[in-house]
Every structure is written in structure tokens, then in C-alpha cells.
C-alpha positions as CSV (number, residue, x, y, z in Angstrom):
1,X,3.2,-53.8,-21.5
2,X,3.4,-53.8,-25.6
3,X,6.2,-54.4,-27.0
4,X,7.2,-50.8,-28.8
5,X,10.5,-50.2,-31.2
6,X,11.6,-47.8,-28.2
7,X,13.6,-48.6,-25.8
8,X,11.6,-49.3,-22.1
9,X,14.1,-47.4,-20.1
10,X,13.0,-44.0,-22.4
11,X,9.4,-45.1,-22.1
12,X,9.3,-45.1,-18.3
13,X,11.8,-42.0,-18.2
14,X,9.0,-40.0,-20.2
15,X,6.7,-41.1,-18.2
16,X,8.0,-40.2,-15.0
17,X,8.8,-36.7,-16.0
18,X,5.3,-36.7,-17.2
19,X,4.2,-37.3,-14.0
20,X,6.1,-35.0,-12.2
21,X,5.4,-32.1,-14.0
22,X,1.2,-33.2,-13.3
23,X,2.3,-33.6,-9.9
24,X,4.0,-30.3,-9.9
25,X,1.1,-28.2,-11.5
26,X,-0.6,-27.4,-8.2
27,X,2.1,-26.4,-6.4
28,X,3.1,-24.0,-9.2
29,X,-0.4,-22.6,-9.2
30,X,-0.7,-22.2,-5.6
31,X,2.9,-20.6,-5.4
32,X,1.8,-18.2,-8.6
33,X,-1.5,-17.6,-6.7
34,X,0.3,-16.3,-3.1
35,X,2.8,-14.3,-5.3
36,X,0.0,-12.3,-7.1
37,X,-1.8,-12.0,-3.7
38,X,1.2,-10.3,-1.3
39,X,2.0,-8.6,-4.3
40,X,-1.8,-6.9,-4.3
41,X,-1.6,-6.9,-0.1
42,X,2.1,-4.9,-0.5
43,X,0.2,-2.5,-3.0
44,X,-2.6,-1.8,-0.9
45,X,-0.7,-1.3,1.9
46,X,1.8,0.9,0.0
47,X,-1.4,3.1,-0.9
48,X,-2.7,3.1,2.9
49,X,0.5,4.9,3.7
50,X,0.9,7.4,1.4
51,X,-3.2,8.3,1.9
52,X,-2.1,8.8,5.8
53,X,0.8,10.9,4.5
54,X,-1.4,13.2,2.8
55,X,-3.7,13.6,5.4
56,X,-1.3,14.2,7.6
57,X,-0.2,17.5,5.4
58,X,-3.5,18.1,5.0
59,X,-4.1,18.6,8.7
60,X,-1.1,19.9,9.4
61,X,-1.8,22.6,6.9
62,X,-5.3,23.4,8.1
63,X,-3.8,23.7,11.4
64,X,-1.6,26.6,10.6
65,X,-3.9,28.3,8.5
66,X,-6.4,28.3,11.5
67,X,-3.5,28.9,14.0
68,X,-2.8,31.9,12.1
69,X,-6.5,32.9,12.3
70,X,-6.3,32.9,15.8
71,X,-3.2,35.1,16.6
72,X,-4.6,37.2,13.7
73,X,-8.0,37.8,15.1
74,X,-6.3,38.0,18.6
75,X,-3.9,40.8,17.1
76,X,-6.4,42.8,16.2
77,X,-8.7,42.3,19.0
78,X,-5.6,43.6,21.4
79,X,-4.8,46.6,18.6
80,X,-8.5,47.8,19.4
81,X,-9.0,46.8,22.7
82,X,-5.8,49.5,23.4
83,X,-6.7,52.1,21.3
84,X,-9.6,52.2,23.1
85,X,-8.1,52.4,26.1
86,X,-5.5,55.0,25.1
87,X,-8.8,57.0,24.3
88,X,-10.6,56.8,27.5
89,X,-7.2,58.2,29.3
């Protein structure tokens, strides 16, 4: 080692924290890396639900409206269906 006007204990303490924080640099990307990923996997998930949701209360709306349909048609079928039968008495 040359002989430098610092002191060797500051030398080698620099150097060691250099080397940690290059030997901590992956493990901070990786960690960074699954952080942005279940963040994007929550997200989508979030948006799978709420398209079901609205779905849902899309079908549940065209259910009624043709449920209605039915008993309307069916109303009127029976209102005919006796008047002509109060006519043939």
C-alpha cells in the first residue's frame, strides 16, 4: 500500500463502505423491481374487480328490463286472451 498523508484506518473505512453500498446495489434494484411489479399486479387486479362489478350491474339490469318484458307481454296476452273470452259468453 502507498504511503498517503491520510490516515489508513479512514482509508480502509471508505473503502469498506464503498463496498457495501456496490454490494448493496442489486439487492436495492431487485427490491425496487418487485415493489413496482405487486404494485402493477394490485392495479390490475383492482381493475379486474371493478370490470366484474360493472358487469354484474349490467346484467343484472338487462335482467329486469327483460323480466319486465315478460310479465308485460304476459299481461297483455291474459287482458286479450279474457276479453275474448268474456265475448264468446
Amino acid at each position: 500500500m502507498l504511503p498517503t498523508p491520510v490516515n489508513s484506518y479512514i482509508t480502509d473505512s471508505v473503502s469498506q463502505v464503498n463496498t457495501k453500498v456496490l454490494g448493496d446495489a442489486p439487492a436495492m434494484a431487485m427490491g425496487n423491481l418487485f415493489i413496482a411489479t405487486s404494485q402493477a399486479l394490485g392495479n390490475a387486479a383492482h381493475n379486474a374487480v371493478a370490470g366484474q362489478q360493472q358487469t354484474n350491474i349490467t346484467a343484472q339490469a338487462a335482467t329486469t328490463s327483460g323480466v319486465t318484458t315478460l310479465y308485460s307481454i304476459d299481461t297483455a296476452t291474459d287482458a286479450i286472451g279474457t276479453r275474448d273470452i268474456l265475448r264468446v259468453i
